[in-house]
PLY file of the C-alpha trace (Angstrom):
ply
format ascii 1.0
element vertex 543
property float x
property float y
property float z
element edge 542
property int vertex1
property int vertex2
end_header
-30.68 173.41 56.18
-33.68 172.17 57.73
-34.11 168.38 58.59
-37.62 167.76 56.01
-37.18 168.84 52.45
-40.54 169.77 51.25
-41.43 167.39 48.60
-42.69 168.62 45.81
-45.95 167.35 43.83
-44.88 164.01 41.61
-44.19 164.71 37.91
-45.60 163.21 35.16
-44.94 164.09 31.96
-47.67 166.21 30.35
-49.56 164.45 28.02
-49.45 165.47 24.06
-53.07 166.99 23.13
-53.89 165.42 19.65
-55.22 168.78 17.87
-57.83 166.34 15.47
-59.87 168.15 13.14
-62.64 169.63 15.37
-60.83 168.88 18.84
-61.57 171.81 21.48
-57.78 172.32 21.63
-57.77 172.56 17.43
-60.71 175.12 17.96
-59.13 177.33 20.33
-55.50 177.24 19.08
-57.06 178.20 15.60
-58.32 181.32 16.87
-55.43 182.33 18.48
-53.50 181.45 15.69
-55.84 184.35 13.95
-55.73 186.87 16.76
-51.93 186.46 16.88
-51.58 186.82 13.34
-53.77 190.32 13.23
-51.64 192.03 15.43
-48.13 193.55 15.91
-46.97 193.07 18.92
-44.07 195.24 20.27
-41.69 194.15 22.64
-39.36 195.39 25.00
-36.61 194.79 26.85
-37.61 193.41 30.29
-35.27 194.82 33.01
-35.89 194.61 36.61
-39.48 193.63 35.72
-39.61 196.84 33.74
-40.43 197.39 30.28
-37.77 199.10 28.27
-38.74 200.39 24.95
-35.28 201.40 23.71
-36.43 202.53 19.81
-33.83 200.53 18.16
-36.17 198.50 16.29
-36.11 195.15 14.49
-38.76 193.68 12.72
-39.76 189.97 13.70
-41.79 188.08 10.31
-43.42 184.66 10.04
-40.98 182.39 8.46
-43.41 181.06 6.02
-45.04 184.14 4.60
-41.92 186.55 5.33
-43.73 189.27 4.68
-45.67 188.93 7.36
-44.70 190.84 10.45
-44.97 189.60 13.52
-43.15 191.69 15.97
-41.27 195.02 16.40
-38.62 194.53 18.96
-36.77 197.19 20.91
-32.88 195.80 20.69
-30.79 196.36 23.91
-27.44 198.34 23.92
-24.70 198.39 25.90
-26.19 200.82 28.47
-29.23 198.30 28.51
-27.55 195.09 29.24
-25.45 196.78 32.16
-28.84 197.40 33.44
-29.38 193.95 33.21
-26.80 192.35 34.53
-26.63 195.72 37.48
-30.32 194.26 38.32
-29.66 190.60 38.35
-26.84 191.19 40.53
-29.47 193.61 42.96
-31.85 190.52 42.85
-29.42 187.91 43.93
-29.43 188.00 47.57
-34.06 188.21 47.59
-33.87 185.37 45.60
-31.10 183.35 46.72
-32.27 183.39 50.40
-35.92 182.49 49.03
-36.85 178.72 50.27
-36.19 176.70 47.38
-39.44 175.45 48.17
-40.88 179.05 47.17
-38.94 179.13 43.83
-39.78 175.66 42.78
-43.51 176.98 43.03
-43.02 179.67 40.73
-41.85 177.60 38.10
-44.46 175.10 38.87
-47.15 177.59 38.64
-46.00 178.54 35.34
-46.30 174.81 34.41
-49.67 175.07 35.60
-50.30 178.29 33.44
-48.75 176.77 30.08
-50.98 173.44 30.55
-53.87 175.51 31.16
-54.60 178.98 30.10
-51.79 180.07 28.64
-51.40 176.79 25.95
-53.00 178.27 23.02
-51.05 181.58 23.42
-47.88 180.25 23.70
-48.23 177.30 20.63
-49.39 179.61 18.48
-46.84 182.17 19.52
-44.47 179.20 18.53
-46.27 178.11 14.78
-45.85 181.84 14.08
-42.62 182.80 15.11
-41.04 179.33 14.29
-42.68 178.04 11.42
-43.46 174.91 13.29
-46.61 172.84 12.86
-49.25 172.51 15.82
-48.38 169.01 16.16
-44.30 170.13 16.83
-45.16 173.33 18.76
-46.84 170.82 21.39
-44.83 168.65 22.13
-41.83 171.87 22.23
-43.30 174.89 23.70
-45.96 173.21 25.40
-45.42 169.69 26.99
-41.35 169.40 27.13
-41.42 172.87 29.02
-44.16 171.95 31.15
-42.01 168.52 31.74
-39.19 171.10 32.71
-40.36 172.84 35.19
-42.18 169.80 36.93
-39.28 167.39 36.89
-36.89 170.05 37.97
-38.59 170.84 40.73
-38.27 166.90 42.03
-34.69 167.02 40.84
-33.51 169.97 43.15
-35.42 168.23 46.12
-33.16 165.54 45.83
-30.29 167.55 45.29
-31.11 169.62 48.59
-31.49 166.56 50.29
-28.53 164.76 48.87
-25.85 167.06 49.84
-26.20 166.04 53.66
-23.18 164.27 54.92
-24.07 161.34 56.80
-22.30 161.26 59.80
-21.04 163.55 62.22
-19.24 162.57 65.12
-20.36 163.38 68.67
-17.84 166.02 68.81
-19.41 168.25 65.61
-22.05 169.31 63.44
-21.25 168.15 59.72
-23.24 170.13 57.18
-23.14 171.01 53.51
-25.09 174.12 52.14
-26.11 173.98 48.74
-25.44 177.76 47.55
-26.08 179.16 44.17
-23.35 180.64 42.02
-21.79 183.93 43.10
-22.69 186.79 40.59
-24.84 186.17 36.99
-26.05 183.34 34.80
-25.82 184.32 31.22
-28.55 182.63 28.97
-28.00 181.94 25.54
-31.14 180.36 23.47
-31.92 178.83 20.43
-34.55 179.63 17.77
-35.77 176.19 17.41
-36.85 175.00 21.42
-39.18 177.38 22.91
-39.11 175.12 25.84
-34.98 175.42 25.59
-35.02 178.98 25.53
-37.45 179.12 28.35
-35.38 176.06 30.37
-31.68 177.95 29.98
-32.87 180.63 31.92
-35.08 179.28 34.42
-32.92 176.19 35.67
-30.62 178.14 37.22
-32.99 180.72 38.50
-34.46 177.34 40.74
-31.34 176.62 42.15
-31.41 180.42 43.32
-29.29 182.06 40.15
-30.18 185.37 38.48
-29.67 185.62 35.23
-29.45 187.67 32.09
-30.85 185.57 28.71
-30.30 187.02 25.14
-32.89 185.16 23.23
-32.19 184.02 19.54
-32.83 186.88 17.07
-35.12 184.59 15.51
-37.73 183.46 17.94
-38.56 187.22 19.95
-42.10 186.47 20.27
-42.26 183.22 21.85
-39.65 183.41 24.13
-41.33 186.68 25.28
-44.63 185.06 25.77
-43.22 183.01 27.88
-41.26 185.22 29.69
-44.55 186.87 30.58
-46.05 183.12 31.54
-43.46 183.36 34.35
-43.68 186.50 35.63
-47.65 186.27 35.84
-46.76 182.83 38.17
-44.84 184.94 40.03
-41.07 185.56 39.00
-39.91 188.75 41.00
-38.01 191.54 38.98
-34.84 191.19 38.50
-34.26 187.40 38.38
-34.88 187.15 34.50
-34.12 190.08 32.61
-34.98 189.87 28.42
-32.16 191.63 26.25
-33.12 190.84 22.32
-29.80 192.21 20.63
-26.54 191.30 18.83
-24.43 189.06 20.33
-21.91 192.05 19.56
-23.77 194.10 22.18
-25.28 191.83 25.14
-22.78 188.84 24.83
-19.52 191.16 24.68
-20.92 193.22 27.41
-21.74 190.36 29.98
-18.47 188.58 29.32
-16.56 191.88 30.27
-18.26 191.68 33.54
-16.47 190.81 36.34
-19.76 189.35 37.77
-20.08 186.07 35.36
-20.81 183.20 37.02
-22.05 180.91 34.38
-22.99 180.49 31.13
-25.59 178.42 30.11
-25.98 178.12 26.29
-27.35 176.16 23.63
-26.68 177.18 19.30
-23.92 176.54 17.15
-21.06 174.99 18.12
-18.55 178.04 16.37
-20.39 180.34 18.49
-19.87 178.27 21.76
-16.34 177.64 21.14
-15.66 181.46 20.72
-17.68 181.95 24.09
-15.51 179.45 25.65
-12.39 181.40 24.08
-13.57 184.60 25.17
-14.09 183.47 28.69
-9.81 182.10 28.91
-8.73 184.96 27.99
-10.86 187.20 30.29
-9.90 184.61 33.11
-8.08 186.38 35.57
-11.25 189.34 35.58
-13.62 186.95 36.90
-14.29 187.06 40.22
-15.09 183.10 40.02
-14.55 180.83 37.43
-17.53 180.77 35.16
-19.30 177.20 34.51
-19.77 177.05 31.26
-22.63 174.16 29.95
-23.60 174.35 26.47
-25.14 172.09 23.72
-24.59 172.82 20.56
-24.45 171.36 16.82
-25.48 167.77 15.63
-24.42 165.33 12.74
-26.66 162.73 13.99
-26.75 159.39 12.22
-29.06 156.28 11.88
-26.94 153.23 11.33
-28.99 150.27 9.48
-28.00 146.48 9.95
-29.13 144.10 6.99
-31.47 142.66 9.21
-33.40 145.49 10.34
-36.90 146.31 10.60
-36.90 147.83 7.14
-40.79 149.35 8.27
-39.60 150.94 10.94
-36.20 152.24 9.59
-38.38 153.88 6.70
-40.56 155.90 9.02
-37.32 156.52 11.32
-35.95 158.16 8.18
-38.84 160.04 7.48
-39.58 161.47 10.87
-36.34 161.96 11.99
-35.09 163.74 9.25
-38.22 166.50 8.01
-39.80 166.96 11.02
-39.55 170.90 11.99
-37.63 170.77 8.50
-34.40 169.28 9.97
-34.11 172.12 12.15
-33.46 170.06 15.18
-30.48 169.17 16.80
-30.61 165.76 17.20
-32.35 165.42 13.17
-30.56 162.62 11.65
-29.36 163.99 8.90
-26.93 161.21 7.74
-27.93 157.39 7.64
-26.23 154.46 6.41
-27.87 151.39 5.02
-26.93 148.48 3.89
-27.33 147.84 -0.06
-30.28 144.66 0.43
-32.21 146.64 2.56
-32.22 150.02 0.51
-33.40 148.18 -2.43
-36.24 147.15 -0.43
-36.99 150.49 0.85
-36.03 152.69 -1.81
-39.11 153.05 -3.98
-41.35 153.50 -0.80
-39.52 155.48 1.22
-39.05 158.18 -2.00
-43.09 157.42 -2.58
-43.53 158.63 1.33
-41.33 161.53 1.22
-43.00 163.30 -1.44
-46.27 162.63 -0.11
-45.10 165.33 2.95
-46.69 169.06 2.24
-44.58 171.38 2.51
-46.27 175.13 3.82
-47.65 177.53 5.82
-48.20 175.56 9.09
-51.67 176.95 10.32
-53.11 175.25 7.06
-54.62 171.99 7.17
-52.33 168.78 6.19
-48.88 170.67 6.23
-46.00 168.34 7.57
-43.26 170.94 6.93
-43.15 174.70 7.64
-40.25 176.95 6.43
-36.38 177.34 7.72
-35.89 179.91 9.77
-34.62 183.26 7.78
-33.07 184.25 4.30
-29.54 182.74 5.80
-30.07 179.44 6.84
-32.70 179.12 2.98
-29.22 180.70 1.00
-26.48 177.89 3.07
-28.71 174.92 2.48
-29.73 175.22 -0.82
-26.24 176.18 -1.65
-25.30 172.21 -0.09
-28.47 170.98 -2.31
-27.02 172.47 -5.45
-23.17 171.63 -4.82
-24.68 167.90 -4.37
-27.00 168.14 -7.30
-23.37 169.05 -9.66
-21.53 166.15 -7.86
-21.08 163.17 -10.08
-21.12 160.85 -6.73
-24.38 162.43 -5.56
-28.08 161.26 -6.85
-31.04 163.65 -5.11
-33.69 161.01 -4.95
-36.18 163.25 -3.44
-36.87 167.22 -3.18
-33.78 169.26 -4.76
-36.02 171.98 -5.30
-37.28 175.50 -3.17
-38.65 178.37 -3.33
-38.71 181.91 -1.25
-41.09 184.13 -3.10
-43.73 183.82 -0.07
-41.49 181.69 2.88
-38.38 180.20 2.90
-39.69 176.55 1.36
-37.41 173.94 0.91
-38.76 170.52 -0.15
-37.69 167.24 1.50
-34.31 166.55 0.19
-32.62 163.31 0.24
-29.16 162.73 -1.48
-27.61 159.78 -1.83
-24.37 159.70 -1.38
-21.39 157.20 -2.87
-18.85 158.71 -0.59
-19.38 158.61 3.23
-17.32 161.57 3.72
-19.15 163.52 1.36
-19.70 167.16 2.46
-23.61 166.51 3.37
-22.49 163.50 5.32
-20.28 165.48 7.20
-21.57 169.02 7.76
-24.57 170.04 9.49
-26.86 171.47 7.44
-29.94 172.29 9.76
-32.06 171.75 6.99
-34.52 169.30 5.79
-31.83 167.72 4.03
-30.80 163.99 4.59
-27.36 162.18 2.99
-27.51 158.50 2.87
-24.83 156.34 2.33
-25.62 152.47 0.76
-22.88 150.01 1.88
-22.38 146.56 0.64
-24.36 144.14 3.25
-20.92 142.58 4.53
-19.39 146.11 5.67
-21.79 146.28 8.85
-18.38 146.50 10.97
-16.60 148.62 8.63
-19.27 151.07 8.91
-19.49 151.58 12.50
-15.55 152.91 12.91
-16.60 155.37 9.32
-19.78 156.27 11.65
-17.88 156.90 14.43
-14.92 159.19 12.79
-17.05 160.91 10.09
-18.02 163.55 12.12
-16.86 165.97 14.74
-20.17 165.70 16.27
-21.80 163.30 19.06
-24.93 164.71 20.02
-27.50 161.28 18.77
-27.82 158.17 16.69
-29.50 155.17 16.23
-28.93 151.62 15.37
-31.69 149.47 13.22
-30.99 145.54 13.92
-33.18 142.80 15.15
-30.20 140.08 16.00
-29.37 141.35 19.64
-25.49 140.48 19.00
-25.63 143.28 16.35
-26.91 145.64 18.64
-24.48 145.17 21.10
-21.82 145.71 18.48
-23.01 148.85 17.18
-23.35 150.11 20.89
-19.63 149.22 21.84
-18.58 150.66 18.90
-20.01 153.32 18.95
-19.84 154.49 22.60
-18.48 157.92 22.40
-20.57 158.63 19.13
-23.30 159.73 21.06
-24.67 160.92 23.98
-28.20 159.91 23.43
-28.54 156.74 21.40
-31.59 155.02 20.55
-32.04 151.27 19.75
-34.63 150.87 16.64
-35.64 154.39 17.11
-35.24 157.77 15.73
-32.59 159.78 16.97
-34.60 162.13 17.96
-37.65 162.98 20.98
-35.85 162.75 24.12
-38.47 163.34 26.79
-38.07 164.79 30.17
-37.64 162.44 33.10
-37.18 159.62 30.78
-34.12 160.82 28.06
-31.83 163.35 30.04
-30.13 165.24 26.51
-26.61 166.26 25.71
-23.96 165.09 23.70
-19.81 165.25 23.67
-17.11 165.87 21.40
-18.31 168.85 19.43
-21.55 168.70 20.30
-21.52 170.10 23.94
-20.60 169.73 27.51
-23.16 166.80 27.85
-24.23 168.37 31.00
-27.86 166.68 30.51
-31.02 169.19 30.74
-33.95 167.41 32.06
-31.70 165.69 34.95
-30.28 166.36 37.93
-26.94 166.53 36.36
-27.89 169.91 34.47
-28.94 171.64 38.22
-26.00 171.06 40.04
-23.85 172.67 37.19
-25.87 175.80 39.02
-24.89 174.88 42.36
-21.37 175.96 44.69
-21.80 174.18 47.66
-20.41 175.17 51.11
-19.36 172.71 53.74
-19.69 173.88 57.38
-18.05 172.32 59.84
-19.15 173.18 64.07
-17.09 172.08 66.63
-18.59 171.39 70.14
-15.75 170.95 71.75
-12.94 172.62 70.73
-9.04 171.75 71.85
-7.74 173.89 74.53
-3.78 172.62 73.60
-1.56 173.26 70.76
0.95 170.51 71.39
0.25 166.92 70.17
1.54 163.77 72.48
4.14 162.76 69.56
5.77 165.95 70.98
6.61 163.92 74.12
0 1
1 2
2 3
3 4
4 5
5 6
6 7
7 8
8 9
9 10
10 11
11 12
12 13
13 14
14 15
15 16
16 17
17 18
18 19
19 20
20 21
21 22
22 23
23 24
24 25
25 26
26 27
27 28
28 29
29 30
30 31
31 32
32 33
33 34
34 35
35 36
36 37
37 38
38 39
39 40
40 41
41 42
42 43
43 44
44 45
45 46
46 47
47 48
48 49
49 50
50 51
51 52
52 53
53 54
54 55
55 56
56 57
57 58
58 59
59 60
60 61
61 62
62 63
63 64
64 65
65 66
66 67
67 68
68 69
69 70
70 71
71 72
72 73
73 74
74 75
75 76
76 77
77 78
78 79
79 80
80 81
81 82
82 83
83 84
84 85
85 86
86 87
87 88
88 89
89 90
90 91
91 92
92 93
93 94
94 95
95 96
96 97
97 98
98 99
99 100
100 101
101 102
102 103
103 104
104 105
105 106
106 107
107 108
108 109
109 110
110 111
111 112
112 113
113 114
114 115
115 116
116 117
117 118
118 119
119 120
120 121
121 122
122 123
123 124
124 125
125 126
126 127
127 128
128 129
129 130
130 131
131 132
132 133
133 134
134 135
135 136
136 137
137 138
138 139
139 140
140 141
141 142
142 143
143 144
144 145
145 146
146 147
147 148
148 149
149 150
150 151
151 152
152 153
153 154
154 155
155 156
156 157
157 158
158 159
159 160
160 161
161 162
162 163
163 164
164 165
165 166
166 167
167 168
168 169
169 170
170 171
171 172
172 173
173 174
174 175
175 176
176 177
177 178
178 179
179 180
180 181
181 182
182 183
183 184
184 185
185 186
186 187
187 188
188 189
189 190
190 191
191 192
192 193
193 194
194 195
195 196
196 197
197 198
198 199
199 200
200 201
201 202
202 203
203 204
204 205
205 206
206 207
207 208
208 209
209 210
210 211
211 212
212 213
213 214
214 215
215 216
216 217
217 218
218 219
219 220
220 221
221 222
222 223
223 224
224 225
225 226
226 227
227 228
228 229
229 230
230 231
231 232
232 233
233 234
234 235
235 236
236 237
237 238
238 239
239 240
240 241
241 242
242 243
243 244
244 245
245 246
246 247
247 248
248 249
249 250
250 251
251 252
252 253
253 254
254 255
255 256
256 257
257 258
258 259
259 260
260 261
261 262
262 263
263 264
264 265
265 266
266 267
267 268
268 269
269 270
270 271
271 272
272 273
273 274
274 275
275 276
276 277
277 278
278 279
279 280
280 281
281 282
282 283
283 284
284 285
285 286
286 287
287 288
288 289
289 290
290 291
291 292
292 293
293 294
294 295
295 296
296 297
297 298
298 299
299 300
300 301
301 302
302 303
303 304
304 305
305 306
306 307
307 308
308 309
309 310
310 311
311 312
312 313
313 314
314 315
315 316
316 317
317 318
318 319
319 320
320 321
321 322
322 323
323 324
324 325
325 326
326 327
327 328
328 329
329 330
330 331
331 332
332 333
333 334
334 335
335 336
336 337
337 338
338 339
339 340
340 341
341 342
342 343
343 344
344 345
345 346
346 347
347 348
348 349
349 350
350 351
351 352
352 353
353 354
354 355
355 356
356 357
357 358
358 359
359 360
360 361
361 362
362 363
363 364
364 365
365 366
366 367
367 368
368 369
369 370
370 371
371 372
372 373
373 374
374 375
375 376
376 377
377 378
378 379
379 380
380 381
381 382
382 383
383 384
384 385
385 386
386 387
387 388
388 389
389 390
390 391
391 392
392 393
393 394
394 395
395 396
396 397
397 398
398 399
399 400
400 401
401 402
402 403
403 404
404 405
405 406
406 407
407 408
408 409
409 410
410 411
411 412
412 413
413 414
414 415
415 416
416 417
417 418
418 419
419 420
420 421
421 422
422 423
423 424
424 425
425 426
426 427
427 428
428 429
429 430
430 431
431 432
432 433
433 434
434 435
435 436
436 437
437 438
438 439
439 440
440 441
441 442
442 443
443 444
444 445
445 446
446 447
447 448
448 449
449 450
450 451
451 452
452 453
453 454
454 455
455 456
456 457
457 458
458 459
459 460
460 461
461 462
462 463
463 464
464 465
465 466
466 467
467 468
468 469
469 470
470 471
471 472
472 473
473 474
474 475
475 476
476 477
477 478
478 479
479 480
480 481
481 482
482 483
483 484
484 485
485 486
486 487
487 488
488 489
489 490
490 491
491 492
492 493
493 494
494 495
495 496
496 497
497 498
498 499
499 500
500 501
501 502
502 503
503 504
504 505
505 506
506 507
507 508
508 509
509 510
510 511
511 512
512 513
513 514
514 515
515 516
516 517
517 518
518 519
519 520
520 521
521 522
522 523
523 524
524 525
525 526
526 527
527 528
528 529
529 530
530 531
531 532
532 533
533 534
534 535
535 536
536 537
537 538
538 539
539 540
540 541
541 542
């Protein structure tokens, strides 16, 4: 290792353009909006830097006009992923022996690229593909991934420079090589993150990995985009390869593979657990034990004291629980709150609520898009309806949908008499929110019925103004969540400032956006040199 580490350029987080009525960045995203919208773009696999057109063919649609098609996408098969996984195992000694200093720049190149030229493309790849308004595809697919690959280039500086012992005797040299992992990252991704889909991948490819990512079946085009934003900064072949297919066909094959390293994953927490299950039993195949960092599902709560801000919990509420339709992760999507302070509320916060548009999110005024696919629009209405028969349940707002044109489900809030109701229990990924009212003197009671409810502990809040109650809710609830906000939404973590993850069965907790994440990507070696070496085997307690 050599004695400077470059030092990177400082990161700041990218600022969030505003996209006002008649803004430059409202006029240029608006036509690309319309040129992405008049064409059908087809998309390979990506193998080796090579296109691979395979002709097994899925159709990609905009979520809220479904009949809209976006995308025809060549599938990989078994023969395909080998390929894969034969050329990020090809790529692997290039890369790994690369300066670190040389991969952080492609990343932050690409950074450069997304800020710059490339923002419209890949938003409005995002609003498309995702359903998400301008407003959430900027501060996703734009500024967090941006944040990304800035701060993680600071981040492995310090983990390069970390690793040195700090002493070494006269006698020896005392030094620690930081490698990469020995064989294949497999990426998982999510629909709902552009920026995650793009981060799983590309973390590990800075720390010197090669990897193999299977993008969600439900966000093709905007994880390809920005596939292509990182080979145009410079990503050599082989280091990323794209495989769209069935987790039947790219996940079985890489976990046969002798060559897994790591996986780095973030979706439901069934599917995780099965990857984890997959990987014991394979164990002994391996020719290293896999690292395995995943983030998964999310009952995340808001917990109200009686005296709260009741302002700010209402627009807490709001914003935590429809934005991107509840198809967050960290959406709180159960609150409770205490019987004074809904009565207060109640009548406002429903007036709010249904003042939210729900639509097609290139129009103007539209807060909400549409869910994701025909699935996820069948399992939560099917909650909605099941709460909407329940005796203990009132729906005080939404309760209704529609799928003729996009998968449209209004704002739903149910209010629930039991806190272990299904709704307050289950993630829904929906726009759905459960609320349970508690009698004003229960504020202690409610924190151990928080903290067991669910199996979850991704994020949660606490509403309180009297510091002592804060500190209450915080012991309390200690283990409930890995990210926990104080008079906040449970949701927004930023880059640099919120490192995200949660426990229990919401993840590993391995924190992406930190330092913590990168060295899950990192083996290191320590090398020890002897200058002067003994020329006797015997030791003086030998006499």
């Amino acid at each position: 290792m050599p004695n400077a580490i470059p030092r990177p350029p400082a990161p700041v987080n990218e600022p969030v353009l505003s996209y006002a009525p008649g803004s430059a960045e409202r006029v240029t995203l608006e036509a690309e909006l319309a040129r992405q919208a008049a064409e059908v773009l087809e998309i390979p696999c990506i193998i080796n830097g090579e296109e691979v057109w395979t002709g097994n063919v899925v159709e990609q649609v905009m979520p809220h006009n479904h009949g809209h098609v976006l995308a025809k996408v060549h599938l990989a098969g078994k023969a395909e992923v080998q390929r894969g996984i034969d050329a990020a195992l090809a790529s692997h000694d290039a890369w790994s022996s690369m300066p670190w200093a040389a991969r952080a720049a492609v990343f932050l190149k690409a950074g450069e690229l997304l800020a710059g030229p490339r923002r419209a493309e890949i938003n409005a790849s995002t609003m498309l593909n995702q359903s998400k308004t301008m407003h959430q595809a900027e501060i996703d697919s734009a500024c967090e991934l941006i944040d990304f690959w800035r701060f993680n280039a600071m981040y492995a500086r310090d983990i390069y420079e970390d690793q040195q012992p700090p002493v070494s005797p006269s006698s020896m040299w005392n030094q620690v090589e930081v490698r990469p992992l020995e064989g294949f990252v497999f990426a998982v991704t999510p629909f709902n993150f552009t920026s995650i889909a793009a981060n799983l991948p590309s973390a590990p490819a800075l720390m010197g990995n090669t990897c193999v990512w299977k993008p969600s079946r439900n966000s093709y085009v905007s994880n390809y985009r920005i596939l292509r934003v990182m080979m145009d900064a410079g990503l050599p072949p082989g280091v990323i390869n794209f495989l769209p297919g069935p987790a039947s066909v790219v996940g079985d094959t890489c976990l046969a593979s002798p060559a897994l390293a790591g996986i780095h994953f973030t979706g439901s927490t069934g599917v995780f657990r099965q990857l984890w299950q997959e990987v014991g039993q394979r164990i002994a195949s391996y020719r290293s034990y896999p690292r395995i960092v995943g983030e998964t599902g999310g009952k995340d709560f808001i917990l109200a004291h009686p005296d709260c801000d009741s302002d700010a919990l209402l627009v807490a509420l709001l914003r935590g629980a429809f934005e991107f339709q509840g198809q967050k992760c960290s959406a709180a999507s159960r609150a409770y709150v205490p019987a004074s302070v809904w009565s207060a509320i109640r009548d406002a916060y429903v007036a709010e609520v249904n003042r939210i548009v729900v639509g097609d999110v290139t129009q103007p005024g539209v807060y909400m898009g549409a869910v994701i696919d025909q699935k996820a629009f069948a399992s939560i209405t099917g909650a909605i309806q099941r709460a909407a028969d329940d005796d203990g349940c009132e729906i005080v707002t939404g309760g209704s949908w529609d799928d003729s044109t996009g998968w449209f489900i209004q704002p739903t809030t149910i209010v629930c008499s039991d806190p272990m109701y299904e709704t307050m229990q289950v993630e829904l990924f929906g726009p759905v929110l459960s609320i349970h009212v508690y009698d004003d003197a229960d504020f202690e009671r409610m924190i151990g019925v928080v903290d067991s409810t669910s199996e979850y502990a991704l994020t949660g809040s606490i509403f309180a103004t009297d510091r002592r109650h804060v500190e209450t809710a915080m012991a309390g609830l200690r283990y409930a969540a890995g990210n926990f906000y104080i008079n906040d939404k449970p949701t927004g973590a930023v880059v640099g400032q919120q490192p995200f993850g949660g426990a229990r069965g919401s993840g590993t907790n391995d924190k992406a956006g930190s330092p913590l994440n990168l060295l899950r990507w990192v083996s290191p070696r320590s090398i020890k040199e002897t200058f002067a070496p003994p020329t006797d085997w015997t030791y003086p307690f030998l006499g």
